[in-house]
C-alpha beads as a LAMMPS data file, in Angstrom:
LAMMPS data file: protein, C-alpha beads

316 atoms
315 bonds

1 atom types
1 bond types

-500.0 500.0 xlo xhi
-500.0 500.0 ylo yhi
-500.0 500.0 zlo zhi

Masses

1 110.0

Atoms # bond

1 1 1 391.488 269.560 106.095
2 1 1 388.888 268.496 103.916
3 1 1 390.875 265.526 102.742
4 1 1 391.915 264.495 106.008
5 1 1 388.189 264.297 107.232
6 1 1 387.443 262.353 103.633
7 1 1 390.310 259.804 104.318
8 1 1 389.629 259.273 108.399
9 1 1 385.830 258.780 106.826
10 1 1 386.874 256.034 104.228
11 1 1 388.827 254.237 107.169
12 1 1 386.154 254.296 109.784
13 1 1 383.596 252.932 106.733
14 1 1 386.270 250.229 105.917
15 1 1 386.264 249.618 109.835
16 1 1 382.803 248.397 109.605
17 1 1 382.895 246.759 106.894
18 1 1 385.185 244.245 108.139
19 1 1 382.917 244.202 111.673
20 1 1 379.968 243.159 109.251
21 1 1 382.061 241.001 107.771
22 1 1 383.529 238.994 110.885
23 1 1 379.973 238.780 112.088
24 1 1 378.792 237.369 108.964
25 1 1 381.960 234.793 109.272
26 1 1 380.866 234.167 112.559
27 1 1 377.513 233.468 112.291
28 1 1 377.789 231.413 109.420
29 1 1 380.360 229.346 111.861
30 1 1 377.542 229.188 114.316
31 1 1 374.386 227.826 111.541
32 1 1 377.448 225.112 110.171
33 1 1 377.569 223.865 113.533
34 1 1 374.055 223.844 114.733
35 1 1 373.416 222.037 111.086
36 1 1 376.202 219.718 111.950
37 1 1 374.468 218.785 115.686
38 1 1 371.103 218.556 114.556
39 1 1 371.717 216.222 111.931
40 1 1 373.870 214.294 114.000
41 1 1 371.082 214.238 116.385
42 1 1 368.590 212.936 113.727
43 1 1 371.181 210.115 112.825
44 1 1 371.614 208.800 116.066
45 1 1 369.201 205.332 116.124
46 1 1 367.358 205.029 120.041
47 1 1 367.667 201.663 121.212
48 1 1 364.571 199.733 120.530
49 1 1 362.122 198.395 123.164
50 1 1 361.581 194.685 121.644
51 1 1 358.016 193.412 122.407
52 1 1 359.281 189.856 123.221
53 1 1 355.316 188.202 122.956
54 1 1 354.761 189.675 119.797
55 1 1 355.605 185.613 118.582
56 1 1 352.772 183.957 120.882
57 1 1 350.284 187.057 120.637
58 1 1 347.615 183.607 119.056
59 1 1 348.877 180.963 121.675
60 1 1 346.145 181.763 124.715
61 1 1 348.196 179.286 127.036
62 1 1 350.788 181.820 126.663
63 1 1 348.188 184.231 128.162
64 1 1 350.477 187.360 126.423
65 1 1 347.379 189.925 128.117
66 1 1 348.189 188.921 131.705
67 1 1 352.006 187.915 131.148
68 1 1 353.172 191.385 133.087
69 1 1 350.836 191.572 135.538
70 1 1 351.763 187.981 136.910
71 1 1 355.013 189.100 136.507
72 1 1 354.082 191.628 139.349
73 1 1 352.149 189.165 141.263
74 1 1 355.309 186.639 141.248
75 1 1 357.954 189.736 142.514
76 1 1 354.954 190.523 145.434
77 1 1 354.505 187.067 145.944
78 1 1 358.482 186.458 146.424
79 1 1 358.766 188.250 149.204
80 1 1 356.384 186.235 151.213
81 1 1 359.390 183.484 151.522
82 1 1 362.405 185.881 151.236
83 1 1 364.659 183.408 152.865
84 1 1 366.824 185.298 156.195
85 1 1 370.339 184.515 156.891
86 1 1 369.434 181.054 159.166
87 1 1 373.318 179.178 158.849
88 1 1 373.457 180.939 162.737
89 1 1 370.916 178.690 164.264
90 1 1 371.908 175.655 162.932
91 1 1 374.457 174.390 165.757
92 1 1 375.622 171.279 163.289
93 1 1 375.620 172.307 159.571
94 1 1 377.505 175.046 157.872
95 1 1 377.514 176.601 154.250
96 1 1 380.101 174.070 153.370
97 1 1 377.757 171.493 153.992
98 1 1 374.925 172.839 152.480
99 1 1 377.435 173.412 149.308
100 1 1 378.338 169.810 149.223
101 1 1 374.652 168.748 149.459
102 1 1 373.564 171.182 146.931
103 1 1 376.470 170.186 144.556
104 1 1 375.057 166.193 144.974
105 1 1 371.694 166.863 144.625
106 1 1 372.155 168.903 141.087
107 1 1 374.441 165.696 140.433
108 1 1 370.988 163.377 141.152
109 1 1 368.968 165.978 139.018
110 1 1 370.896 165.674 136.066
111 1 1 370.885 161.872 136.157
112 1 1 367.433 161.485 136.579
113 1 1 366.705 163.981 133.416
114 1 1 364.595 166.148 135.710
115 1 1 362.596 169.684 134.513
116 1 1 364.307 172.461 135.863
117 1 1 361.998 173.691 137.897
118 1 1 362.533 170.594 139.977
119 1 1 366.016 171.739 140.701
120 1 1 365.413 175.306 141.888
121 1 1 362.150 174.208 143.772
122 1 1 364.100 171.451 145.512
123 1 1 367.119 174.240 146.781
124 1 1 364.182 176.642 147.808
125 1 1 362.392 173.950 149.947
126 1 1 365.983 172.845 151.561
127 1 1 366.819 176.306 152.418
128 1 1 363.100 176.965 153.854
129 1 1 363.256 174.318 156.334
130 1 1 366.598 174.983 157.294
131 1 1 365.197 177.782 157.954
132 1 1 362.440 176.935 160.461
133 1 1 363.971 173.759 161.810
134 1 1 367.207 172.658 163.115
135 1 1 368.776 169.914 161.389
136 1 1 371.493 167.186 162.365
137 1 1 374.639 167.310 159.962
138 1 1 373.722 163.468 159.767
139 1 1 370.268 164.092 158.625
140 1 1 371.163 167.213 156.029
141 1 1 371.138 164.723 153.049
142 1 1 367.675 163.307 153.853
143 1 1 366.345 166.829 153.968
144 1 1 367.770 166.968 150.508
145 1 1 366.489 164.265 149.051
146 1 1 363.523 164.656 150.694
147 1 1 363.540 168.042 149.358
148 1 1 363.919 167.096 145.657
149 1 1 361.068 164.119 146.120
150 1 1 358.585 166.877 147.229
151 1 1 359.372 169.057 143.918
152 1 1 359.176 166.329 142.058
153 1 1 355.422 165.714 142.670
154 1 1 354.745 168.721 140.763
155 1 1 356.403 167.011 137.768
156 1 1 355.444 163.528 138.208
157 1 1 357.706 161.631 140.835
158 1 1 360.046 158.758 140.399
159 1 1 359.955 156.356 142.881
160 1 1 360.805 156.995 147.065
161 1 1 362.857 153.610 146.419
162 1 1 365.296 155.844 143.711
163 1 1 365.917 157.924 145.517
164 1 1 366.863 156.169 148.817
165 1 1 369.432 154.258 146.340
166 1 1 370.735 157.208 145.212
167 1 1 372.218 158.234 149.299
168 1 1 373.812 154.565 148.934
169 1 1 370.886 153.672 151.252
170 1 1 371.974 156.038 153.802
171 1 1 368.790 156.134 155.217
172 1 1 365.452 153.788 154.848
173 1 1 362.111 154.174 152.624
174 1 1 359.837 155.046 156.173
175 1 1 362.825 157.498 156.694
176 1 1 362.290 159.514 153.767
177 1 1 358.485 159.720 154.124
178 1 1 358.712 160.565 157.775
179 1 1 361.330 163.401 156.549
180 1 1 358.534 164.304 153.668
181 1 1 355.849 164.874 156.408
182 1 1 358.197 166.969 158.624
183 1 1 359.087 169.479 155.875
184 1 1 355.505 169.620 154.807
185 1 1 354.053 170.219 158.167
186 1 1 356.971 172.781 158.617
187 1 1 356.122 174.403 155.731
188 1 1 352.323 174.826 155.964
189 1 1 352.155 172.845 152.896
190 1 1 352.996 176.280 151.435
191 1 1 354.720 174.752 148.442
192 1 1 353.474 176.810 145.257
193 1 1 355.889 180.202 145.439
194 1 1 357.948 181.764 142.511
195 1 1 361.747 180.433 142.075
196 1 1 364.250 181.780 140.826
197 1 1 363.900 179.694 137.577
198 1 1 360.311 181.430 137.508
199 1 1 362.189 185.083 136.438
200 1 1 364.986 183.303 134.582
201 1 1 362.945 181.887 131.790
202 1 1 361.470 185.544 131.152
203 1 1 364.735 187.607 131.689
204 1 1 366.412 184.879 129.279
205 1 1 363.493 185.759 126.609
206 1 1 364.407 189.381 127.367
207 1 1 367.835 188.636 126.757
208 1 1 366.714 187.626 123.335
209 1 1 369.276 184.919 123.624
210 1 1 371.126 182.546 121.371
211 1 1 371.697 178.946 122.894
212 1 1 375.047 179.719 124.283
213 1 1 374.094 182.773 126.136
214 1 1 370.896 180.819 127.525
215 1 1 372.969 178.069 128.889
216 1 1 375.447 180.693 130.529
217 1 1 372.542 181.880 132.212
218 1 1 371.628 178.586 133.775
219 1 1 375.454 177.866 134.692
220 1 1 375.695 181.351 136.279
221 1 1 372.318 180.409 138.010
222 1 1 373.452 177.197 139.547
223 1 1 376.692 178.394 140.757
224 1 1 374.559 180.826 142.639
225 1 1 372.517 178.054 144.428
226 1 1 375.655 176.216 145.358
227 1 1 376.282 179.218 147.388
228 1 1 374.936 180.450 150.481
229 1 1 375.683 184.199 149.953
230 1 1 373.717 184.762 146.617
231 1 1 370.900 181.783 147.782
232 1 1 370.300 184.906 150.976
233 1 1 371.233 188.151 149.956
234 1 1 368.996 188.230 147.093
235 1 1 365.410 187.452 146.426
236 1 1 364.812 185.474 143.339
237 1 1 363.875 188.107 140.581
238 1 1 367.116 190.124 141.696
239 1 1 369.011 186.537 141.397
240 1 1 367.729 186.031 138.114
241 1 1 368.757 189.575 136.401
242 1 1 372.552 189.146 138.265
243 1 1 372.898 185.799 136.226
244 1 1 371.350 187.003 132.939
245 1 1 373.958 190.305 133.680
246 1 1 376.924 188.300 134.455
247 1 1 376.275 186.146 131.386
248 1 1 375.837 188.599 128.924
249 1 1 379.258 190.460 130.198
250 1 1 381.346 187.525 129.918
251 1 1 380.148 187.200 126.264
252 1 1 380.587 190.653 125.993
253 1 1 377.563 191.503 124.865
254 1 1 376.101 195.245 124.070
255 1 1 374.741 196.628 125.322
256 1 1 374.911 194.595 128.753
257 1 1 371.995 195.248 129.911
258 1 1 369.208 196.955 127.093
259 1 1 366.285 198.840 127.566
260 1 1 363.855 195.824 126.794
261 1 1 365.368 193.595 129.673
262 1 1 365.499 196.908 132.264
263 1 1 361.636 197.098 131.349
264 1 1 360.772 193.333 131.264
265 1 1 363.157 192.908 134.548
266 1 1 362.167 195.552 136.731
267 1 1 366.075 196.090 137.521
268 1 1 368.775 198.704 136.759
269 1 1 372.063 197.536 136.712
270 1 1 373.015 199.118 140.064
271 1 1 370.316 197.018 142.176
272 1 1 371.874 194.260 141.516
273 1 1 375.591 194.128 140.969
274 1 1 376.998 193.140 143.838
275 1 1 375.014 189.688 143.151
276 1 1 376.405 189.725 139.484
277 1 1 379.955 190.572 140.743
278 1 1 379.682 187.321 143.346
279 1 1 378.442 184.675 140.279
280 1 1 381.655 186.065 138.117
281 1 1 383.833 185.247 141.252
282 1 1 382.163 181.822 141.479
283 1 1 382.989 181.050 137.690
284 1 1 386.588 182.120 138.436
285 1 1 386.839 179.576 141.234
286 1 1 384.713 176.950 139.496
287 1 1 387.563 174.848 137.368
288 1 1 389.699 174.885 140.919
289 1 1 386.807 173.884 142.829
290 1 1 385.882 170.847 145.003
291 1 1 382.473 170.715 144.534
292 1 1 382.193 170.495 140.579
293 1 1 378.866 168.787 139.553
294 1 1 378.409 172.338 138.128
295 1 1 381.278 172.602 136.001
296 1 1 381.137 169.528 134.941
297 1 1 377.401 169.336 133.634
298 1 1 378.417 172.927 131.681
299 1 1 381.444 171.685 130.239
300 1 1 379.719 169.142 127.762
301 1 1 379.165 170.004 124.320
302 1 1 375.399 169.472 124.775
303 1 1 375.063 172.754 126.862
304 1 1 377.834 174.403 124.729
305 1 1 380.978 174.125 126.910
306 1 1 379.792 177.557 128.447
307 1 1 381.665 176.482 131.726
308 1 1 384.630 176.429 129.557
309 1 1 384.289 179.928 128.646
310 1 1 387.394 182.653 129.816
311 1 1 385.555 183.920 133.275
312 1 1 384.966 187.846 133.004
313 1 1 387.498 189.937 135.061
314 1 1 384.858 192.628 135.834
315 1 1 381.702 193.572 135.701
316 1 1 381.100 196.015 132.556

Bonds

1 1 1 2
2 1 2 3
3 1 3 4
4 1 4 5
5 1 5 6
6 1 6 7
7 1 7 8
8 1 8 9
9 1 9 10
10 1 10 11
11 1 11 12
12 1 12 13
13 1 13 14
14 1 14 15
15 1 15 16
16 1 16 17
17 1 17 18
18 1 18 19
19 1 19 20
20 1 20 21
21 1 21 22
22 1 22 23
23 1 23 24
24 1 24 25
25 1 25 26
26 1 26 27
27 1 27 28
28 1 28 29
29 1 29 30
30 1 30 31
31 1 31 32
32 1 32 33
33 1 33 34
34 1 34 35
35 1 35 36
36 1 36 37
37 1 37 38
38 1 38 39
39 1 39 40
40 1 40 41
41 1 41 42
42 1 42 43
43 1 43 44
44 1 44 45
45 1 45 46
46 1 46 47
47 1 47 48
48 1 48 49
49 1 49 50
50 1 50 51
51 1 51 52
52 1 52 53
53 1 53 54
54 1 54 55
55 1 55 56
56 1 56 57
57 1 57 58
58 1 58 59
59 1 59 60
60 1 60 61
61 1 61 62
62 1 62 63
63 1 63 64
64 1 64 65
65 1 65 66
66 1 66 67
67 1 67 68
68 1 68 69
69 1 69 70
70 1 70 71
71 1 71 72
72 1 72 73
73 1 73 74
74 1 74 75
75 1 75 76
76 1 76 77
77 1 77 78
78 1 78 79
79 1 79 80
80 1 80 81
81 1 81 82
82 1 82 83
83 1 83 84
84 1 84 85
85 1 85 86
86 1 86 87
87 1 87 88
88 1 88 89
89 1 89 90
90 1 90 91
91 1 91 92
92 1 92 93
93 1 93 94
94 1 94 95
95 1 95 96
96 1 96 97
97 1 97 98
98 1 98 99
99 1 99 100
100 1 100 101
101 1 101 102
102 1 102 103
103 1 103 104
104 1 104 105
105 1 105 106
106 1 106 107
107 1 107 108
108 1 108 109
109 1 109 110
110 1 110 111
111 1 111 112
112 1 112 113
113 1 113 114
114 1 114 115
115 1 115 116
116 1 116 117
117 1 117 118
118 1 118 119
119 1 119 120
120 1 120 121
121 1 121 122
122 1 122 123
123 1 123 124
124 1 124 125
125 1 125 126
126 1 126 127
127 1 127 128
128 1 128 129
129 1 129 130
130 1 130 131
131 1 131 132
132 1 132 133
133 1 133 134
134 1 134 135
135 1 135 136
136 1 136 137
137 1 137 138
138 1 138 139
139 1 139 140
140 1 140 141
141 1 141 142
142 1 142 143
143 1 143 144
144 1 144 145
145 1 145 146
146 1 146 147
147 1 147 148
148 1 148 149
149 1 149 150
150 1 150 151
151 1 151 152
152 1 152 153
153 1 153 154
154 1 154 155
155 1 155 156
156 1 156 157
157 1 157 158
158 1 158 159
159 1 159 160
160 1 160 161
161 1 161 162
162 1 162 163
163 1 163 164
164 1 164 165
165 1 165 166
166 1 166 167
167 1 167 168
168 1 168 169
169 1 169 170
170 1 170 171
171 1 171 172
172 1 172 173
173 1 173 174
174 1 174 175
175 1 175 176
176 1 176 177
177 1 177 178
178 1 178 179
179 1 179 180
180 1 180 181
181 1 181 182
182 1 182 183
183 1 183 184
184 1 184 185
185 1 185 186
186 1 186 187
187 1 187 188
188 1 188 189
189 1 189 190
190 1 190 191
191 1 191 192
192 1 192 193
193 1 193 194
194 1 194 195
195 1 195 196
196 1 196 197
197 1 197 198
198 1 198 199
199 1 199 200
200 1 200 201
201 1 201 202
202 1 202 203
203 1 203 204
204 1 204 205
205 1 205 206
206 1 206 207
207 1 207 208
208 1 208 209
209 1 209 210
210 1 210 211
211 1 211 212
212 1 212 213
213 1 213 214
214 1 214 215
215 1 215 216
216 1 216 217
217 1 217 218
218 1 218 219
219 1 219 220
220 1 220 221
221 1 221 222
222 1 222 223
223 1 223 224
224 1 224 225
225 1 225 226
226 1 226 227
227 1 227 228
228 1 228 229
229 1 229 230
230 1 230 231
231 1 231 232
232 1 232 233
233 1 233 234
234 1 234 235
235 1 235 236
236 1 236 237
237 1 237 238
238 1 238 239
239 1 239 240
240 1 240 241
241 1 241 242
242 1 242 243
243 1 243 244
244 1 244 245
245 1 245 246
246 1 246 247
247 1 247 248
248 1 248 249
249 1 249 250
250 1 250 251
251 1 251 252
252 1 252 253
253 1 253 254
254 1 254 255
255 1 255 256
256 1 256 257
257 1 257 258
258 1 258 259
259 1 259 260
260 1 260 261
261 1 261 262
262 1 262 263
263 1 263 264
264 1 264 265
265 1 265 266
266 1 266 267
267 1 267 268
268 1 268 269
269 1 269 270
270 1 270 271
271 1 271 272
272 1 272 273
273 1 273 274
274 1 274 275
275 1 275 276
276 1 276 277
277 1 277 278
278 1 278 279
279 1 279 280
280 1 280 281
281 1 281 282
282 1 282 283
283 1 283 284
284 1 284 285
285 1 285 286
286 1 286 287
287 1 287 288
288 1 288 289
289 1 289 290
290 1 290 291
291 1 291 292
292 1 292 293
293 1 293 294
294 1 294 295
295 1 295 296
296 1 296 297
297 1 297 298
298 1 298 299
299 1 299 300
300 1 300 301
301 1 301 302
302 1 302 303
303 1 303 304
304 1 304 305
305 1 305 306
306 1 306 307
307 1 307 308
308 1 308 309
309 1 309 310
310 1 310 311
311 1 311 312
312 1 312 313
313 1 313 314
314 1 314 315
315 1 315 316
């Protein structure tokens, strides 16, 4: 009896030992893999936040202090002239027309070797008026024109007389001024408001871009002013991010869109996609195209053939 007791003893005391054992086994499992998570944890590098003044932090007419508040002035200030969907109320002209006239007029920029900002001022004072003022389909070029003479005074004009020569003297000197007056009296002489290319040349610094992804911007940018939709549906700083977003997915760059441009933007990717997903259709379209002033200008060697480039499928 005595032994029995003694060997049902030994087994319940061998019993626990294995229990202690398995516990041991499994606790050991459990500090391997918290070890394993934390360190992975330690490893894993955040994405910087790049401080893209740091360069001009010396150069006071780069006024790096103020830089974000005007940045917040300029997206208050936008809305002031959001442009509404106007095409309606124009009995004679449709967004064909307006594409054809854009398409010419970015033609004219280009030969004249005009700033930028001339070209996205010009589109912004075109689609103003037409948006105040109803305009004969015979008189759409002189707004155009007229349009790009105005910007141009912010730049240093060339002459009324070069311009009228480039519409094959479609319309007269005294034309062109009377046009000028018209817009500006339409207008309030409310001339000095934030363009698109206002929030593209700080999203493109954002970007920290090379020159091929810059000029893809630009491309992206101008196929959007060709168009009606994208010129409406969205206000300039939302314009800007959708072409600096559809530029950096076709090069397939990661991430698409980085922590310093959602801070320096203002945008997350979902605000402004459906704007991004309309410039990748227009660079799918643009080879085929009619209108291809665009294209063309992009495909030189000089802006790095971006226009060239395999259009994305899809947004990232």
């Amino acid at each position: 009896h005595k032994e029995g007791k003694r060997q049902q003893k030994n087994v319940v005391e061998k019993g626990r030992n294995q229990n202690r054992r398995f516990l041991a086994d499994i606790q050991n499992l459990v500090t391997s893999i918290r070890n394993k998570v934390n360190c992975g944890s330690t490893k894993r590098v955040k994405e910087p936040i790049i401080d893209i003044d740091a360069a001009e932090v010396n150069d006071e007419l780069a006024v790096g202090e103020y830089v974000e508040e005007l940045y917040k002035f300029y997206k208050l200030a936008e809305y002031e002239c959001r442009l509404y969907d106007y095409m309606g109320t124009q009995p004679e002209i449709n967004k064909n027309m307006r594409a054809i006239v854009v398409d010419w007029l970015i033609d004219v920029h280009d030969e004249f070797q005009l700033t930028p900002e001339i070209l996205y001022l010009t589109i912004q004072i075109l689609d103003r008026y037409l948006s105040r003022k109803m305009v004969p389909q015979n008189k759409l070029q002189l707004v155009g024109i007229t349009a790009m003479l105005i910007a141009c005074k912010y730049e240093g004009a060339p002459e009324v007389n070069d311009f009228v020569n480039n519409t094959d003297l479609a319309y007269s000197h005294q034309q062109v001024l009377v046009m000028e007056k018209s817009i500006l009296d339409t207008l309030e002489w409310h001339l000095t408001v934030p363009t698109a290319y206002v929030f593209l040349a700080r999203f493109i610094k954002a970007a920290i871009p090379d020159e091929q992804l810059e000029n893809l911007v630009y491309f992206f940018a101008e196929l959007g002013m060709i168009n009606y939709e994208t010129s409406i549906i969205c206000c300039p700083s939302e314009f800007a991010a959708s072409a600096v977003y559809a530029a950096r997915c076709t090069l397939a760059k990661t991430p698409v869109w980085s922590k310093t441009l959602m801070l320096h933007t203002g945008f997350c990717e979902f605000q402004f996609k459906h704007c991004a997903k309309l410039l990748l259709s227009y660079h799918r379209a643009a080879a085929q195209g009619k209108l291809m002033a665009i294209y063309r200008k992009y495909s030189s060697s000089q802006r790095c053939c971006v226009s060239l480039l395999p259009p994305a499928e899809s947004l990232v």
